[in-house]
C-alpha positions, 0 to 999 in steps of 0.5 A: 511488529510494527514500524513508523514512518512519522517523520517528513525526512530530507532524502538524500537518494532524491539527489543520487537519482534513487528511489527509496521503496519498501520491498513486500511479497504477494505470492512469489512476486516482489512489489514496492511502495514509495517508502515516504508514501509508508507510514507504519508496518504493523502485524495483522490485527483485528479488522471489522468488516463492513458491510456492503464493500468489495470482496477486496475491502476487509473492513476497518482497523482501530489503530491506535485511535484511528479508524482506517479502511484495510485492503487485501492487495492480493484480491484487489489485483485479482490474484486467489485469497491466501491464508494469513500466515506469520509473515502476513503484515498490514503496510499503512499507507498515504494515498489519494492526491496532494488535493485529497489524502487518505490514509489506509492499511494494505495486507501484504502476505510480507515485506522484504526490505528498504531498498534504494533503486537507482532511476536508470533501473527502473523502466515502464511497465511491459504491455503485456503479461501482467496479472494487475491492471497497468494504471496500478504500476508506476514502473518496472525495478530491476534489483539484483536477479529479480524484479520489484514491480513498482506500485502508484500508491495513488492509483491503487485506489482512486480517490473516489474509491478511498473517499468512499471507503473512509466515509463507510467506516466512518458511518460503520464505527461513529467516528470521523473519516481519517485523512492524512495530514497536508 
C-alpha cells in the first residue's frame, strides 16, 4: 500500500470552514493529521534502528532514496507497544515549523479514511482524562458517534527533537539529513 500526497492543492474545505484530516487508529482510538501536513502511507517496511535514541524512535527507513527518522506513535504517547499487524502502516509526514521542516514516518497500527471536519465540530481539548500530553492535540473532532483527537503534527516532535533524530540518521547511514522542502 502506499499513497502520495506530492501535490501542493488549493483546498476548497478551507473555505467551507472545514478541516480535511487523515483518519488513523492507535488501539480503539481514532486520531488525525492534517491531511496537507501528509505526504504518503506506506505499508511497514524495514527500519534500521539507531542507536542511542528513545524507545520511541525505530530507527530510519530508506525510502525511495530518502533516509528518514520513523516513530512509533503508540510509545511516543505512552500507550503498551502492539505487535504489528496487516493493517500496521507507516504515515510520512511534514513536521517542525515554516523556519525549519522535516519529514518523518509514523507507525500507526491503521488508518481509516479522509474525513472533512466541519470547524464548528471541533473543540479544544478537555483538561483532563487524556492518555497523551495535551501540548500534542490540536483539538477535539466530533465525527458522526465518535471522536478523531486531532494532533499538531508540529508538536508531535519538536523541532529540536526532529533536528535531532534527522542528524543521528544522517551519521548512522552517511547520507545528508532529509528536509522538507519550503
Amino acid at each position: 500500500m502506499s499513497v502520495t500526497n506530492d501535490q501542493p492543492t488549493t483546498d476548497p474545505a478551507e473555505f467551507a470552514g472545514e478541516e480535511k484530516i487523515l483518519a488513523f487508529c492507535l488501539g480503539s482510538e481514532d486520531y488525525g493529521l492534517e491531511i496537507l501536513k501528509v505526504r504518503e502511507i506506506i505499508g511497514l517496511i524495514d527500519i534500521t534502528p539507531l542507536p542511542r535514541t528513545p524507545d520511541y524512535v525505530k530507527g530510519v527507513m530508506n525510502l525511495r532514496g530518502r533516509i528518514i527518522p520513523v516513530i512509533d506513535l503508540r510509545l511516543k504517547f505512552g500507550l503498551p507497544a502492539a505487535e504489528p499487524t496487516k493493517e500496521t502502516c507507516v504515515i510520512v509526514v511534514e513536521g517542525g515549523t515554516d523556519d525549519e521542516r522535516t519529514t518523518m514516518g509514523v507507525v500507526v497500527d491503521s488508518v481509516r479514511e479522509v474525513q472533512d471536519i466541519p470547524r464548528s465540530a471541533i473543540e479544544e481539548a478537555p483538561a483532563f482524562g487524556c492518555e497523551i500530553p495535551l501540548d500534542y492535540i490540536q483539538g477535539m473532532g466530533k465525527v458522526k458517534d465518535r471522536v478523531v483527537v486531532l494532533l499538531d503534527s508540529a508538536r508531535v516532535l519538536s523541532t529540536s527533537e526532529m533536528r535531532a533524530l534527522t542528524t543521528a540518521a544522517a551519521a548512522e547511514t552517511g547520507d545528508e539529513p532529509v528536509r522538507a522542502a519550503a
